[in-house]
N, C-alpha and C positions, 0 to 999 in steps of 0.2 A: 550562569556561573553557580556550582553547586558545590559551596566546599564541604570537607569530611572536615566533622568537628572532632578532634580529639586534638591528645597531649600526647607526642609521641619523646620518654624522655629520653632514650634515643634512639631514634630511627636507624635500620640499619636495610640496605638494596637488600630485596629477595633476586635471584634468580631470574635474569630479564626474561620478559616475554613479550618479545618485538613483533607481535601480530596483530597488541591491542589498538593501534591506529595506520589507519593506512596512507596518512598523506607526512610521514615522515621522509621518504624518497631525496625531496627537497634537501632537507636540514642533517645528513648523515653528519657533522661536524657535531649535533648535538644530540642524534638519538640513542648516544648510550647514558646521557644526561637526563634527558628527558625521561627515556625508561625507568633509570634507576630512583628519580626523583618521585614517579606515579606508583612505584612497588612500593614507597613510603609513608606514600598515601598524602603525596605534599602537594604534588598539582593532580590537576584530574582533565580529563577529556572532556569537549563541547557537543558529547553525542553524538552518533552514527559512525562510531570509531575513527572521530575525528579529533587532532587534538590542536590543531589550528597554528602551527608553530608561526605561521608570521604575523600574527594579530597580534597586535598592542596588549600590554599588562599596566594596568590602572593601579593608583598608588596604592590601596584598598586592596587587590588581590597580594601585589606584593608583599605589603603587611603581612600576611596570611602563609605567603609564602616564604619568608625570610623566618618568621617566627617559629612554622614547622620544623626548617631545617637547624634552629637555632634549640629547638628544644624546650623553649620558655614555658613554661604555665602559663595556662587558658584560665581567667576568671570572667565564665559566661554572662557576671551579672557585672562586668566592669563596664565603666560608661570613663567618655574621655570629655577634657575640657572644649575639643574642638566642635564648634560651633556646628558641623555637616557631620558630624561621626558619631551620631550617637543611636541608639535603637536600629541597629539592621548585622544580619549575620557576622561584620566585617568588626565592628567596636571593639569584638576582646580582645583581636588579633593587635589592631592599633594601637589598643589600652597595654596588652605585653610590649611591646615593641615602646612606647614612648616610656613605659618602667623603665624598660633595660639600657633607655639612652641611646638609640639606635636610628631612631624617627623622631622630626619635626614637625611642625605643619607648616604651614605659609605666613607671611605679616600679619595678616589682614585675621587671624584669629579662626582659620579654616585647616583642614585635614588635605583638599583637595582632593574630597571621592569624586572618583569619577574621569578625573584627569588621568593622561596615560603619564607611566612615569617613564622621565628620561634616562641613558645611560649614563650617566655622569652623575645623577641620586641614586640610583642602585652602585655605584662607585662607590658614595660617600657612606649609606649603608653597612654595607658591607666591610668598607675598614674601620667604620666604630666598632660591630662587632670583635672583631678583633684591638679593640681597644685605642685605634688610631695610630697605628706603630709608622717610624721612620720609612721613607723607604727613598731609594736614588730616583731623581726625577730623570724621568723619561719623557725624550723630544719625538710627540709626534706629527706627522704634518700641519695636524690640525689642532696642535695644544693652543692654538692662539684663541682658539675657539671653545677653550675649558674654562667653565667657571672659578674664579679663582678659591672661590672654597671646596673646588672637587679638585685641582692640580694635585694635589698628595696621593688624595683617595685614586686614582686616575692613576698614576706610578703606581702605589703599589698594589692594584691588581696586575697592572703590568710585568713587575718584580716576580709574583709567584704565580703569574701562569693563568689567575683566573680571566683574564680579559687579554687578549692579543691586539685587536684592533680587527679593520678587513682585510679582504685580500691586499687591499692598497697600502696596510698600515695604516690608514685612517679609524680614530677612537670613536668620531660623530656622536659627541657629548651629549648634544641638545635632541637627539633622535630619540623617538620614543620605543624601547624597548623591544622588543617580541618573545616571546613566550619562548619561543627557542634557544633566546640569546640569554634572557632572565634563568631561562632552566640553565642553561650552558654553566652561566658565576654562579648560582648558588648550588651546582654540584662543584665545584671546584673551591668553595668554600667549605663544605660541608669535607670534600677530603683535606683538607689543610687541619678543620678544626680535628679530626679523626685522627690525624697525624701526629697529633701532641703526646 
């Protein structure tokens, strides 16, 4: 994992160019997300023009990724309270992101590098960014199965479009992630935030 260090204050898609990875085939639900997100210079490819859309995204890169599209300042020399997060390329992005009130870490006084992060934290995320706004709770098959501090977060991506569920209308909270599905919300955040 090789992030581009900058500050983008706001990123804006160049002009897709849907040739730089070849195994999106798969994931056409998310290659104009994903596209538009790598013009930004927010995610990046795992090499040999590959950008791996169904592998896992660890809390740490999401960090990284949430922050890009959020626009935050980078202070490369910030260090965070958590116990695992500190000294390695990923600390400024966490140290932005717990400024801004967006990220936690776990009880136990960790960041949880290295852990894939679930759909249902990229939920929660995501509607603090946005400040944690109302939204109608929406029944999915498997709400029984939402942590009860993502049920809000969980509606309202539901509400505006950033999260559907699967083909089944299943949300699968506790699933961890993939690069495709991670790109998918936070370009659907990023046009929400655009939209204002």
């Amino acid at each position: 994992y090789n992030p581009v260090i900058k500050d983008p204050a706001t990123p804006t898609p160049a002009p897709g160019n849907n040739s730089v990875f070849t195994d999106l085939g798969s994931v056409s639900w998310a290659e104009q997300s994903i596209m538009a997100l790598y013009n930004m210079g927010i995610v990046n490819g795992m090499g040999d023009g590959l950008f791996e859309p169904s592998a896992p995204v660890t809390r740490e890169q999401f960090a990284k990724m949430i922050v890009g599209v959020m626009g935050y300042q980078v202070d490369q020399n910030a260090t965070t309270e958590f116990s695992d997060a500190n000294g390695d390329w990923y600390t400024p992005y966490i140290a932005a992101a717990v400024e801004h009130g967006i990220i936690t870490g776990r009880d136990d006084g960790t960041f949880g590098v290295g852990q894939n992060i679930t759909r249902e934290d990229i939920a929660v995320i995501i509607f603090r960014t946005q400040g944690s706004p109302a939204a109608e709770m929406h029944e999915f098959p498997d709400s029984d199965q939402i942590s009860d501090y993502a049920e809000g977060a969980v509606s309202y991506l539901y509400s505006t479009g950033i999260a559907r569920g699967d083909d089944n209308g299943y949300f699968n909270p506790k699933n961890s992630a993939t690069r495709a599905e991670a790109s998918k919300m936070l370009f659907g955040l990023y046009g929400i935030i655009n939209s204002k």
